[in-house]
DRENDO-1510 file (C-alpha; in Angstrom, 1 decimal, always signed):
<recs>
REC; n; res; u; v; w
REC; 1; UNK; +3.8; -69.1; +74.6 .
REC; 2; UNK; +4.5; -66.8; +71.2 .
REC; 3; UNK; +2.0; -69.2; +69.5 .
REC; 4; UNK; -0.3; -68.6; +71.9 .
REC; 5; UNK; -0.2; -64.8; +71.7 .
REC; 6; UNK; -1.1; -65.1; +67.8 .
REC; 7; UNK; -4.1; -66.9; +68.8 .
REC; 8; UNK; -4.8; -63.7; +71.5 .
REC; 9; UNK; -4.3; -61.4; +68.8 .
REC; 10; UNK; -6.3; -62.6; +66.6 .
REC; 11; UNK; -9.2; -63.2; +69.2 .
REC; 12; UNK; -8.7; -59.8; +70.2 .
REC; 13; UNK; -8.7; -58.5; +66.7 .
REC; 14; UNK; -12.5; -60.2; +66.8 .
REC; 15; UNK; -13.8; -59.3; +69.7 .
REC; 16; UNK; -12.0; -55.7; +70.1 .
REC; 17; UNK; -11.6; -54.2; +66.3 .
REC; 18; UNK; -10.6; -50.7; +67.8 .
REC; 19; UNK; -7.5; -51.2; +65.6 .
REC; 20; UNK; -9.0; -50.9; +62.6 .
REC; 21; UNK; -8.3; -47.3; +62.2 .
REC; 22; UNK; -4.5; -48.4; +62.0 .
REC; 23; UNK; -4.3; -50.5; +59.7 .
REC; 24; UNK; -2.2; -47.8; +57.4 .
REC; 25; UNK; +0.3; -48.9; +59.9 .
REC; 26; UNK; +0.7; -52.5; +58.8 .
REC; 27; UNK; +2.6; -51.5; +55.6 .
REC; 28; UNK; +5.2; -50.0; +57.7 .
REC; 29; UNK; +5.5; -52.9; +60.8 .
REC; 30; UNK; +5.8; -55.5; +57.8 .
REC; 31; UNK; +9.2; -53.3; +56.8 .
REC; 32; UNK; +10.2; -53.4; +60.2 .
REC; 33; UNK; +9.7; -57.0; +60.4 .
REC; 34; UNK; +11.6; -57.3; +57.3 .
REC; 35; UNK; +14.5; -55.3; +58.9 .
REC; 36; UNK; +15.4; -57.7; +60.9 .
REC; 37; UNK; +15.1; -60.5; +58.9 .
REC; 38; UNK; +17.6; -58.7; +56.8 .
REC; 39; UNK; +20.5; -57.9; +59.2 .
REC; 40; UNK; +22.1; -61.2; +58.7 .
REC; 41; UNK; +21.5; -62.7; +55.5 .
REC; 42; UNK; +24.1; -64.8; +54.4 .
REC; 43; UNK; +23.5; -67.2; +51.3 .
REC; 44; UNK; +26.2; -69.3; +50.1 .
REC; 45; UNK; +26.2; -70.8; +46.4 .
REC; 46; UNK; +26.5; -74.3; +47.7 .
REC; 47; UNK; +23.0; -74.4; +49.5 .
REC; 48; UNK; +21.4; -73.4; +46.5 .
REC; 49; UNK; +20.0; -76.8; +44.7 .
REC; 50; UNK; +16.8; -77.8; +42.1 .
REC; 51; UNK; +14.2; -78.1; +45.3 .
REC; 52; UNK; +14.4; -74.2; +45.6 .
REC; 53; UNK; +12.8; -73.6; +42.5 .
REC; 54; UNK; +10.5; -76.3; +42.5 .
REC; 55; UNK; +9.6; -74.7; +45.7 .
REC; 56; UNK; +9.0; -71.4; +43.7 .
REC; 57; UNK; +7.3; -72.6; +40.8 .
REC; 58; UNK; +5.0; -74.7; +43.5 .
REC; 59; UNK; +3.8; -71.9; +45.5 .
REC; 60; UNK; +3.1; -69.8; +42.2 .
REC; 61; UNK; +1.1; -72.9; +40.6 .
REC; 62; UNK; -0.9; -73.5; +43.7 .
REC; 63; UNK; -2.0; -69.8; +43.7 .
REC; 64; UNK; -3.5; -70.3; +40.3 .
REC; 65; UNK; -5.1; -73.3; +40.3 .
REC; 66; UNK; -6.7; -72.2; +43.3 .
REC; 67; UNK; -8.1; -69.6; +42.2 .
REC; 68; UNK; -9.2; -71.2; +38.7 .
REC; 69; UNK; -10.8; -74.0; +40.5 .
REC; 70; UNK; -12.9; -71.4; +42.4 .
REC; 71; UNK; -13.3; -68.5; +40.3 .
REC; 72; UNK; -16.3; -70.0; +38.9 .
REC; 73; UNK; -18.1; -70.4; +41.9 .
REC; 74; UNK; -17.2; -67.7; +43.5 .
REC; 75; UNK; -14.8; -64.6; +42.5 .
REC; 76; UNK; -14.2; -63.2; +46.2 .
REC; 77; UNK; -13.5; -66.3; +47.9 .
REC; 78; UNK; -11.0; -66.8; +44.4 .
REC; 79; UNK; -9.4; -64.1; +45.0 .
REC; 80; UNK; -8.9; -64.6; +49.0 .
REC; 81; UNK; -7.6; -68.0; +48.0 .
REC; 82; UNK; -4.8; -66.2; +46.0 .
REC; 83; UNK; -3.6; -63.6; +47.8 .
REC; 84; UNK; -3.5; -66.6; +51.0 .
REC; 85; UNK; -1.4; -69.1; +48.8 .
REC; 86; UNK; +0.6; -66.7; +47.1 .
REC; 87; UNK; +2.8; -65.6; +50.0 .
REC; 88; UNK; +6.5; -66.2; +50.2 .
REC; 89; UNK; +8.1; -68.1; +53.1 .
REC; 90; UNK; +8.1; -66.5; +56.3 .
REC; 91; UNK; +10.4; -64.2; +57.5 .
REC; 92; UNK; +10.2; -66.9; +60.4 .
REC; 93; UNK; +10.4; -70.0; +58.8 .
REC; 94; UNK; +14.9; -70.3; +59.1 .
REC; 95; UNK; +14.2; -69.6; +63.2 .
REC; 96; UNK; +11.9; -72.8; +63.1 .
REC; 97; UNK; +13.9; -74.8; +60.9 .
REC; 98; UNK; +16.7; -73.7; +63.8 .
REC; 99; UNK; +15.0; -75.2; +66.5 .
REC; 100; UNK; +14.5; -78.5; +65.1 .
REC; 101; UNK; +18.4; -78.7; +64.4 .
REC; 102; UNK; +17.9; -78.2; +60.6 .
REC; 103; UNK; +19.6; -77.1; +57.7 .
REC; 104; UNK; +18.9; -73.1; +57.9 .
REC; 105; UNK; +20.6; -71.9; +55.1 .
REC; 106; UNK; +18.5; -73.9; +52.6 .
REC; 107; UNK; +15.2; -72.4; +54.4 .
REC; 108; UNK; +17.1; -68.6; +54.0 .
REC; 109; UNK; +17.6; -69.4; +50.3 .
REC; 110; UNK; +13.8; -69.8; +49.7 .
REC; 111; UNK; +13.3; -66.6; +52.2 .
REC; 112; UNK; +15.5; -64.8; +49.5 .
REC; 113; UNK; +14.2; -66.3; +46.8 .
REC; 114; UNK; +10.4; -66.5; +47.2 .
REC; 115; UNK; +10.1; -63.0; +48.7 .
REC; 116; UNK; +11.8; -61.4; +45.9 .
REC; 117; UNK; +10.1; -63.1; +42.8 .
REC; 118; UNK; +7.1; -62.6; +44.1 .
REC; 119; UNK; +7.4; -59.2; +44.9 .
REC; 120; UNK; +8.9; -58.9; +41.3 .
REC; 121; UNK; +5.7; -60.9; +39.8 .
REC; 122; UNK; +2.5; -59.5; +42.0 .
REC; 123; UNK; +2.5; -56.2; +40.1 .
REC; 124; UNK; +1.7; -57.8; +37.3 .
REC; 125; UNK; -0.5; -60.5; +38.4 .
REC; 126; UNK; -2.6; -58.8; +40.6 .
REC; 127; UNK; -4.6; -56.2; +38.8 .
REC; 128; UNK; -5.8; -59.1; +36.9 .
REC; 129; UNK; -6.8; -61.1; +39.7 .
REC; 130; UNK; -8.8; -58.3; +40.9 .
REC; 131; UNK; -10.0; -57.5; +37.8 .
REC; 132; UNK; -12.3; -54.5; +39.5 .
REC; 133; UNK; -13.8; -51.3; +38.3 .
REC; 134; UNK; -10.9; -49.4; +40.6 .
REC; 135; UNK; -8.6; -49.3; +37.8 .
REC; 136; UNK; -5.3; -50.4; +39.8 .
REC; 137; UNK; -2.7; -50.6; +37.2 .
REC; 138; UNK; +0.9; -52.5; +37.6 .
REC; 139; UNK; +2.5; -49.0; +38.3 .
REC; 140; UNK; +0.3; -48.5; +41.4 .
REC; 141; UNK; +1.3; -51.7; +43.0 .
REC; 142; UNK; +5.1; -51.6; +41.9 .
REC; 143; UNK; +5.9; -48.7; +43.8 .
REC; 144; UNK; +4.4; -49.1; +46.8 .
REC; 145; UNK; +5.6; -53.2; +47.2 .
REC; 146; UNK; +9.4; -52.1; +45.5 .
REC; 147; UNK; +9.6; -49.8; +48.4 .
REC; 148; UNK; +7.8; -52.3; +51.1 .
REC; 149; UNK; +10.4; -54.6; +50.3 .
REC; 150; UNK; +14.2; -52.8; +49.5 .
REC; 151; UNK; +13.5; -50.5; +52.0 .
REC; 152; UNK; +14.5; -52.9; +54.6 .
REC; 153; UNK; +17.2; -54.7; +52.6 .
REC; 154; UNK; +18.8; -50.8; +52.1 .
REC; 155; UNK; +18.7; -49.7; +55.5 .
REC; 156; UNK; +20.1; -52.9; +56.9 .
REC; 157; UNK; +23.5; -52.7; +54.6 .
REC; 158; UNK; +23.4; -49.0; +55.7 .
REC; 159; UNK; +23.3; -49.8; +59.5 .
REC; 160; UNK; +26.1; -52.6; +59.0 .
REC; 161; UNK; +28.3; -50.0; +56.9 .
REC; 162; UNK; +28.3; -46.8; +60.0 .
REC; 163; UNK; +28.3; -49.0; +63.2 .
REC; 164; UNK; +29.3; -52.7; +63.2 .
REC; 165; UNK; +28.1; -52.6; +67.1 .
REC; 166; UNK; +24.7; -50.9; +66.5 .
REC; 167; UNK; +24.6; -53.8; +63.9 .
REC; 168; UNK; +25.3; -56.8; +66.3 .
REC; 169; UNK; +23.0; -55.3; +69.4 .
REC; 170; UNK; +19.8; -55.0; +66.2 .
REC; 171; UNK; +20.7; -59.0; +65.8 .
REC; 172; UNK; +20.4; -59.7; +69.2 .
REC; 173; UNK; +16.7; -58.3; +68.7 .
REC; 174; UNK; +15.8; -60.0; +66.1 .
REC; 175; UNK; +13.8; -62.6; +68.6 .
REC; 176; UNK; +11.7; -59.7; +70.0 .
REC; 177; UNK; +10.5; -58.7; +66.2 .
REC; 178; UNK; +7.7; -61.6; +66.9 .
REC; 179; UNK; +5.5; -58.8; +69.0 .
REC; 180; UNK; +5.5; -56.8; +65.6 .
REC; 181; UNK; +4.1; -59.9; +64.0 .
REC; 182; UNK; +2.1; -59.9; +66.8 .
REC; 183; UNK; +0.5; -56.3; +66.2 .
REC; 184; UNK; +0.1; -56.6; +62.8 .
REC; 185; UNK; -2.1; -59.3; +63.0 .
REC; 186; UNK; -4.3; -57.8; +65.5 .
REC; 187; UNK; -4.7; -55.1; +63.0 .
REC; 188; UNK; -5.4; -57.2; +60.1 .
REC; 189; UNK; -7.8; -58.5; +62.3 .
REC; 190; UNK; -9.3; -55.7; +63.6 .
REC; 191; UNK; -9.6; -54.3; +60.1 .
REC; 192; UNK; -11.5; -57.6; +58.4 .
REC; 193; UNK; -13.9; -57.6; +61.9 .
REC; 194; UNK; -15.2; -54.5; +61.6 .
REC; 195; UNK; -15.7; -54.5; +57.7 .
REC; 196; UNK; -17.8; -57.8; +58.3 .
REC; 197; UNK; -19.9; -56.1; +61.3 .
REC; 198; UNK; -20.4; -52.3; +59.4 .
REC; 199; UNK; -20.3; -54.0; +55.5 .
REC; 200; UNK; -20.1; -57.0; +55.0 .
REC; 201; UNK; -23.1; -58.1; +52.7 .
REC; 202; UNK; -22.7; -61.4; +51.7 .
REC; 203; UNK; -23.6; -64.6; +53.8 .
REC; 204; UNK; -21.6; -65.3; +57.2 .
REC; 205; UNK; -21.4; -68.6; +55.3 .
REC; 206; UNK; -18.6; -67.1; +53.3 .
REC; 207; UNK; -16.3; -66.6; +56.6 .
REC; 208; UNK; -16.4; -70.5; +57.0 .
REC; 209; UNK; -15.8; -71.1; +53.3 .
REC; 210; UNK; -12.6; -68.9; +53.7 .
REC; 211; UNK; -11.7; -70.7; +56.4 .
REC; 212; UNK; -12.1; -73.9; +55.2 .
REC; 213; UNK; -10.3; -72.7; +51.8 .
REC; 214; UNK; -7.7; -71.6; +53.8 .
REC; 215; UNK; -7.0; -75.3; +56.1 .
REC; 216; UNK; -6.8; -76.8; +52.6 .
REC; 217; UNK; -4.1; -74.4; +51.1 .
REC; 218; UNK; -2.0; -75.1; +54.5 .
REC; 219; UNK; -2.3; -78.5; +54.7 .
REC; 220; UNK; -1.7; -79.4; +50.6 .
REC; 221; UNK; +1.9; -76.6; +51.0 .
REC; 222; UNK; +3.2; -78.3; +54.4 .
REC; 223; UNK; +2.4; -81.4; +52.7 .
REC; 224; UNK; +3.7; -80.7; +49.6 .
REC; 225; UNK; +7.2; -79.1; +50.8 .
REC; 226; UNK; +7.8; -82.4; +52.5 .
REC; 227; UNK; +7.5; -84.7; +49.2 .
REC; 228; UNK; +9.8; -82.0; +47.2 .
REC; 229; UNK; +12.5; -82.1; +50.0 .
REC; 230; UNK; +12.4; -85.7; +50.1 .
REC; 231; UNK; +14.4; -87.2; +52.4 .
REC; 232; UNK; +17.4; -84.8; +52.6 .
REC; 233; UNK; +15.4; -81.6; +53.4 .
REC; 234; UNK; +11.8; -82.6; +54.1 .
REC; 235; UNK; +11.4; -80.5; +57.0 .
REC; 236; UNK; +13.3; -77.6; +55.4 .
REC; 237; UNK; +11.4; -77.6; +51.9 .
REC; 238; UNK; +8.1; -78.0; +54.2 .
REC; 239; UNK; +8.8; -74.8; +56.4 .
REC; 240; UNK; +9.7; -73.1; +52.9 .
REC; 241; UNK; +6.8; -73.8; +51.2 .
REC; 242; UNK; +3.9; -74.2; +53.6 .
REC; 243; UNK; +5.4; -71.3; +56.2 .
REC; 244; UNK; +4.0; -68.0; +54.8 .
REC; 245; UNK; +4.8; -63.9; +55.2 .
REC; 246; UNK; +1.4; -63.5; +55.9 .
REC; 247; UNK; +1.9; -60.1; +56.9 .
REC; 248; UNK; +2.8; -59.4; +53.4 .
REC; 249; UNK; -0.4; -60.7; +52.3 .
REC; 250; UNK; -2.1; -58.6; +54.3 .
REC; 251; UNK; -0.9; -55.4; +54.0 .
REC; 252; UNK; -2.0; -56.5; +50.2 .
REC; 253; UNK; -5.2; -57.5; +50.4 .
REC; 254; UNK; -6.1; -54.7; +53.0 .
REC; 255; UNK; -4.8; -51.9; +50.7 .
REC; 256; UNK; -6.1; -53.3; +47.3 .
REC; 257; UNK; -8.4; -55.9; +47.8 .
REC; 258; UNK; -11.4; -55.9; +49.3 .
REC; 259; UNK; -11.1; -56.2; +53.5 .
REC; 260; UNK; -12.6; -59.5; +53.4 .
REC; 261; UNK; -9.7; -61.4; +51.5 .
REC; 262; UNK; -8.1; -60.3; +54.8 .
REC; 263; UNK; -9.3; -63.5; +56.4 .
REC; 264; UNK; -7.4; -65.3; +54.1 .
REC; 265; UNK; -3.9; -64.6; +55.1 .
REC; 266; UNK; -5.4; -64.1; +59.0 .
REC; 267; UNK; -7.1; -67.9; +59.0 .
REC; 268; UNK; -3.5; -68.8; +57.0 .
REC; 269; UNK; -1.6; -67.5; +60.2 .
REC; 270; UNK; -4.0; -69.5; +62.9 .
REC; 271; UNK; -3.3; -72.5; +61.0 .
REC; 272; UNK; +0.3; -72.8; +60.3 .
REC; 273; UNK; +1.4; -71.5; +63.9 .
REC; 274; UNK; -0.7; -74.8; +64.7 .
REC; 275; UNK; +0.8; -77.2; +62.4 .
REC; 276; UNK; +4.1; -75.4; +63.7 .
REC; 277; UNK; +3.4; -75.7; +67.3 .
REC; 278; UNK; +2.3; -79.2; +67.1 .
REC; 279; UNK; +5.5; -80.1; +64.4 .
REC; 280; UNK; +8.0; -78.6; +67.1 .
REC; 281; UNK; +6.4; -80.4; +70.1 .
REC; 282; UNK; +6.4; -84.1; +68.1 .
REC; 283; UNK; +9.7; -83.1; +67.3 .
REC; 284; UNK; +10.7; -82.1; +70.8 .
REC; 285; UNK; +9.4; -85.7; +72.4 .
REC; 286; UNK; +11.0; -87.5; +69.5 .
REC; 287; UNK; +14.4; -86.1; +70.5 .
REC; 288; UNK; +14.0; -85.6; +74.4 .
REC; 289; UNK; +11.3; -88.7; +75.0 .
REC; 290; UNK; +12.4; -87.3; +79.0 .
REC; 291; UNK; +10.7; -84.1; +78.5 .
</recs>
């Protein structure tokens, strides 16, 4: 059913883009989502192995050769393919790994791990992918992702510290932070829709090519997860790698990239809660061949 109401959102987002006058509020649902995935991190040393920074350095090559295979066919859809591999694992991705019995804490790890480097690294990166006349600088995306991203992580230790109880009742709520997934990508939505009906120049052609893009990226990360957690953590290394924050994505391609890149992370969201839906109901049969 929560699969199913990405899929609404997004063909709402298509077919009703009144929410693209909110999309300044993406920024701050993303923190919100991040809240709760905060409240109860707990990462102990043991869990830690290799595979998590193969993951890492994965996900980061995958970006770039991307958008070097492309860039010289086309510099927007390069870019979209980026900003769409370059996510960290989903804020999701230990709740999946939960309901197919898995090891969770290896799937946090990478949460941590990913979300953090690579809110450490885009700063940098990024004004050179873009490479526009706009003249965005590291300093004008440090700021804004540094306090996207610690915000969160602060206010959860700060909750925890005052009220314990408060704390607990927030965890118990974490579920319902799916419907703030939910809205955000209704908004992303809404927000590349009506940039393609009001300004969007270029060939309808190119939608498809993001798309296509996009089914490749998904498929090689899921893919590739599984090989790197062999046969100890192939589902967990899988969810890690091919699993993405895609509402980070968005909130960065909608506030410094052109609108279009948008589709990237959007078509990236269709796709894995696919894979995901189809993964947990294989999975399901496998282990309740009743059901």
């Amino acid at each position: 059913m929560k699969n199913l109401l990405l899929i609404v959102a997004i063909t709402a987002g298509i077919l009703f883009p009144y929410g693209h006058e909110f999309t300044f509020l993406i920024r701050y649902l993303l923190m919100a989502l991040l809240f709760f995935s905060f409240l109860d991190i707990k990462i102990d040393k043991n869990t830690i192995s290799i595979k998590h920074f193969i993951i890492l350095v994965s996900l980061i090559a995958a970006s770039f050769i991307s958008y070097l295979a492309i860039y010289p066919f086309d510099k927007l859809l390069a870019q979209t393919a980026f900003i769409t591999a370059i996510a960290p694992t989903a804020i999701a991705a230990p709740v999946i790994i939960s309901l197919k019995k898995g090891e969770v804490e290896f799937t946090l790890f990478s949460l941590v791990l990913t979300n953090v480097v690579i809110t450490i690294l885009l700063p940098f990166i990024l004004p050179l992918i873009i490479n526009s006349g706009n003249d965005i600088t590291f300093n004008d995306i440090l700021l804004p992702v540094l306090i996207t991203f610690t915000t969160p992580l602060i206010l959860t230790r700060l909750v925890k510290l005052v009220s314990v109880s408060l704390w607990k009742k927030l965890i118990d709520l974490k579920d319902s932070s799916f419907y703030i997934l939910v809205a955000n990508v209704y908004l992303a939505t809404s927000g590349a829709s009506y940039y393609i009906r009001n300004n969007f120049t270029s060939e309808l052609s190119l939608v498809y090519e993001i798309g296509f893009i996009t089914a490749l990226i998904c498929t090689f990360l899921f893919t590739l997860g599984h090989f790197i957690g062999s046969k100890d953590y192939a589902s967990e290394a899988s969810q890690a790698l091919g699993q993405k924050n895609n509402s980070y994505t968005i909130w960065l391609a909608i506030t410094f990239m052109n609108p279009v890149s948008v589709l990237g992370p959007v078509f990236y969201v269709l796709f894995q809660n696919t894979y995901i839906s189809l993964n947990l109901y294989f999975h399901s049969k496998k282990h309740n061949p009743s059901n």
